[in-house]
C-alpha positions in Angstrom: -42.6 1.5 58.6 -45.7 0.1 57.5 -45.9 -2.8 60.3 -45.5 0.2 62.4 -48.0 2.6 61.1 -50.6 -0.7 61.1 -49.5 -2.0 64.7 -50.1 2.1 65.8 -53.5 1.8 64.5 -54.6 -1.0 66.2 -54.6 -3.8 63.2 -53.9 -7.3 65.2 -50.8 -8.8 65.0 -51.5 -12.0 62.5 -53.4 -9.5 60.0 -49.9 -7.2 60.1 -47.7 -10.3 59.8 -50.2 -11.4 56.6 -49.6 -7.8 55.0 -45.7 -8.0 55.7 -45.5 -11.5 53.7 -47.2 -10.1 51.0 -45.0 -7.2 51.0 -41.9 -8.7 51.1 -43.0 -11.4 48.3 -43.6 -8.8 46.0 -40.8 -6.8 46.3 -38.4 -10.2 46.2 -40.0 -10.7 43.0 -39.4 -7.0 41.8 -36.2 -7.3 42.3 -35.7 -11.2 40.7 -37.8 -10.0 37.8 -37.6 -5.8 37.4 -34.6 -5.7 35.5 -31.0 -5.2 35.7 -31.5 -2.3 37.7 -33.4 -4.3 40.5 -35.2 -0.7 41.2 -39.3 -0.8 42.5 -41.7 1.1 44.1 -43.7 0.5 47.0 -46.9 2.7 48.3 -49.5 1.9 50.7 -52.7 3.2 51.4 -55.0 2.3 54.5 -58.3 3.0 54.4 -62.2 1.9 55.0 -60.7 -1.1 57.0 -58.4 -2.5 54.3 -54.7 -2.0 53.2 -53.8 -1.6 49.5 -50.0 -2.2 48.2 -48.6 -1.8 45.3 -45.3 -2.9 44.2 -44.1 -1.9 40.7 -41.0 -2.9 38.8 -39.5 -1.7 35.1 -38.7 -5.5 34.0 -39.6 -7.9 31.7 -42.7 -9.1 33.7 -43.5 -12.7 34.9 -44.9 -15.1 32.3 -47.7 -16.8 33.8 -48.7 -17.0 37.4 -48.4 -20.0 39.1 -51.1 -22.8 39.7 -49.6 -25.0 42.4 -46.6 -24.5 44.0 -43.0 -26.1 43.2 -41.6 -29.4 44.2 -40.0 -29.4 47.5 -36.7 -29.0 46.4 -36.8 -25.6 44.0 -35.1 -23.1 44.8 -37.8 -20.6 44.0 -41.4 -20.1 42.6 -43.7 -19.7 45.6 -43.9 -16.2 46.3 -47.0 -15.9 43.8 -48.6 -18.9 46.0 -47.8 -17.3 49.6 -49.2 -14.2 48.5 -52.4 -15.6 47.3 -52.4 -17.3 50.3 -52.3 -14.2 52.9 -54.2 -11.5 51.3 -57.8 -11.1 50.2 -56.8 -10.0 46.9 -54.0 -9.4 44.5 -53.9 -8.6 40.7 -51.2 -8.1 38.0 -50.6 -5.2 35.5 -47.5 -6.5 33.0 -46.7 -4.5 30.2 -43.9 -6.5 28.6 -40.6 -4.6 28.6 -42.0 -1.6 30.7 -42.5 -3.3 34.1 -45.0 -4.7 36.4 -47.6 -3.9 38.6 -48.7 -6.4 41.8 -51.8 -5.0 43.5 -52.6 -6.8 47.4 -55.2 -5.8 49.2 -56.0 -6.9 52.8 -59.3 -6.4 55.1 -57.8 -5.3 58.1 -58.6 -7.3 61.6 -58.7 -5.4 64.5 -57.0 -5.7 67.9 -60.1 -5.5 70.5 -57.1 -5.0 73.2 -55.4 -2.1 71.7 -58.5 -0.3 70.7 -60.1 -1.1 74.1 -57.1 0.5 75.6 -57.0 3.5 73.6 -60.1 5.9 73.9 -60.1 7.4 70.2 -62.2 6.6 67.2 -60.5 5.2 63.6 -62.4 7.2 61.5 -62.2 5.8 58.0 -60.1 3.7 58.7 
């Protein structure tokens, strides 16, 4: 849905790809790390040219984020890194017991094509 609702607004394909990473990092780790239920939360804004995710969990919370990534041959501990990687910027809330927050925000980059194509203006957007 929301590669959909960014692809319908005219964001280019590589910046939706970037967001949809990030995304699906986040929520991986939510549900390695948010507790035996494996519930979380996700809720997007767009707005003033950006995205802004949120994934939050109800686990323990991650210990430390990662420097550099993992050898070649672990099994996991990149997600952190790839996100980094893709979006602009991305910040933690833990609370120890009571769950985590991940934060990503993205500046969007437009798609001159579709917008050229489509005579309407992206107010706010």
């Amino acid at each position: 849905m929301l590669g959909d609702t960014l692809r319908c607004i005219g964001v280019s394909e590589n910046c939706v790809s970037d967001v949809l990473l990030a995304t699906s990092e986040a929520c991986a780790n939510a549900v390695r790390h948010g507790g035996p239920s494996k519930r979380y939360e996700v809720t997007a804004a767009i707005g003033q040219g950006r995205c802004e995710l949120r994934v939050v969990d109800n686990g323990l919370g991650i210990g430390a984020v990662p420097r550099q990534y993992p050898a070649g041959d672990a099994e996991h501990g990149r997600g952190i890194l790839i996100m980094q990687s893709v979006v602009d910027e991305i910040f933690f809330d833990i609370t120890p017991g009571s769950g985590t927050t991940v934060l990503l925000r993205k500046e969007l980059d437009w798609d001159e094509e579709f917008l050229a194509r489509h005579d309407r203006e992206l107010a706010a957007v």
